[in-house]
MIRO-170214 format. One line per field, with one value per residue (C-alpha): residue number from 1; residue in three letters; x, y, z. Coordinates in Angstrom, 3 decimals, decimal comma, m for minus. Each point is the difference from the previous one (the first is absolute). Layout:
% MIRO-170214
num	c(NUM|...)
residu	c(ala|...)
x	c(X|...)
y	c(Y|...)
z	c(Z|...)
END
This chain:
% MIRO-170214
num	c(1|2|3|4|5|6|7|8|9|10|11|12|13|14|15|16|17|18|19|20|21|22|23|24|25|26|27|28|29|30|31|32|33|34|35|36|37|38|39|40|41|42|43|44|45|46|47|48|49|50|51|52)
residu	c(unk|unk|unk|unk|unk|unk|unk|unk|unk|unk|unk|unk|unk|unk|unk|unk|unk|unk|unk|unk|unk|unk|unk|unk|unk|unk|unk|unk|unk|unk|unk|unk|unk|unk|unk|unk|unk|unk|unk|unk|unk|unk|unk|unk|unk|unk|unk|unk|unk|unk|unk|unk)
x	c(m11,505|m1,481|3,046|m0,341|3,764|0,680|3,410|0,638|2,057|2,151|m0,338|m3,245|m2,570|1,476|0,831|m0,288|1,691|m0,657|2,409|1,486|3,034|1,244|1,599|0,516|m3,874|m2,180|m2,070|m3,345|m1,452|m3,130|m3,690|m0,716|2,899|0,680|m3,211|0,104|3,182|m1,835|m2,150|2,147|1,432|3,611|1,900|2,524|1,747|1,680|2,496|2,312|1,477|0,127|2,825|0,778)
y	c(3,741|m3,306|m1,352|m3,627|0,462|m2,820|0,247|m3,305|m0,639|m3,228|m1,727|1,692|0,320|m2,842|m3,289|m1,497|m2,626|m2,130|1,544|3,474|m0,130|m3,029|1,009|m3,770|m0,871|m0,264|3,514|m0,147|2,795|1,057|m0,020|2,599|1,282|m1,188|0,682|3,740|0,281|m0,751|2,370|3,207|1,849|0,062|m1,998|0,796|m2,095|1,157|m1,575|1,160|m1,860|0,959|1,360|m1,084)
z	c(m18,746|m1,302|m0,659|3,096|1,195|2,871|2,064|1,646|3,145|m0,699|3,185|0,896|m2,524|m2,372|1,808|3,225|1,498|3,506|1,554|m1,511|1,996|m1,700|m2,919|m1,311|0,301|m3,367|m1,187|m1,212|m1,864|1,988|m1,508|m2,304|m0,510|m3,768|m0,906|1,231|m1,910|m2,914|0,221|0,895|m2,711|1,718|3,169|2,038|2,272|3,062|1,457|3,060|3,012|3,807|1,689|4,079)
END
């Protein structure tokens, strides 16, 4: 298949933060990330949560 298909991981792959287990802290996309999204033919986004 040539077809560039990306799947992203929300809180992985995405954005970062300083610290990831504060939910109330500022996310910045990380580098490269929109420009490899320009370039693939289709994104997908995961996005799930953790259970204790």
């Amino acid at each position: 298949m040539d077809t560039p298909i990306i799947l992203w991981d929300h809180d992985g792959t995405i954005t970062s933060s300083k610290n990831p287990n504060d939910k109330t802290s500022s996310r910045t996309i990380l580098p490269g990330v929109k420009k490899t999204m320009d370039k693939a033919a289709f994104n997908f986004i995961i996005s799930g949560f953790r259970s204790p």
